[in-house]
N, C-alpha and C positions, 0 to 999 in steps of 0.2 A: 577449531576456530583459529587455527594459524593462519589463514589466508586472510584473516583480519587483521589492523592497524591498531596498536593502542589505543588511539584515539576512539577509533571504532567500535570498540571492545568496551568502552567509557560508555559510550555513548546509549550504546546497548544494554550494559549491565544498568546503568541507571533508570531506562523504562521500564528494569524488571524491579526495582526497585525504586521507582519512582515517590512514593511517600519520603522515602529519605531524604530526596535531594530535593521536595519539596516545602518542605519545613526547614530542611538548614540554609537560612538568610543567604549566605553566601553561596552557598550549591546555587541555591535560584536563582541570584541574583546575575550569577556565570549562565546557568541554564536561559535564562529567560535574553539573556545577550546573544546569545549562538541562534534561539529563535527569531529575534528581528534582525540577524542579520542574515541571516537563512544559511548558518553552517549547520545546524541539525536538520535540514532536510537535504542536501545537498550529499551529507554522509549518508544518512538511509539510502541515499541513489546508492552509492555506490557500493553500500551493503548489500541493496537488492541483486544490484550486477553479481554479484559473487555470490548469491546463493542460486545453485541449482532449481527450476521452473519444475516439478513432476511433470510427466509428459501427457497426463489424461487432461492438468488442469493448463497447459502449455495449450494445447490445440482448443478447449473454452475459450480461452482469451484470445488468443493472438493466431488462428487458424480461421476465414471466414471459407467455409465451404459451402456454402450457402448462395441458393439463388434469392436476393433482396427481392423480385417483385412477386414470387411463390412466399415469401413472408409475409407482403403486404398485403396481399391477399388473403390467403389464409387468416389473419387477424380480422382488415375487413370485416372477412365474412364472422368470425367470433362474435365481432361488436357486432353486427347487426343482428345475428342469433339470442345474445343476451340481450339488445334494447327491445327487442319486439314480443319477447317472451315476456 
């Protein structure tokens, strides 16, 4: 976790412990600030950026190798196998 920011490290350890900061007034009351003004999602960016993608669920997501009108079709024809059955 060195390649993380204090702040970051905050930010994180308290969704693992999220009951705590959500009962102490004052945690919330900071927490629920950072959420309207969108410094808690803005850090998760940049957590994400820094944590390493696996490379099976790297090509899931963000690899389309795929021909979109052999998908449409294929489904298509699904749907019209389960409506008429």
């Amino acid at each position: 976790m060195e390649q993380f920011t204090p702040f970051e490290k905050k930010i994180m350890n308290s969704y693992k412990n999220f009951t705590n900061v959500y009962y102490d007034p004052e945690k919330k009351r900071q927490f629920d600030k950072w959420i309207k003004d969108g410094t808690i999602e803005k850090t998760w960016i940049e957590i994400y950026k820094k944590i390493p993608i696996e490379t099976h669920i790297n090509e899931l997501l963000f690899v389309q190798n795929y021909d979109q009108n052999s998908i449409i079709t294929e489904m298509n024809e699904y749907i019209e196998n389960k409506l008429t059955k």
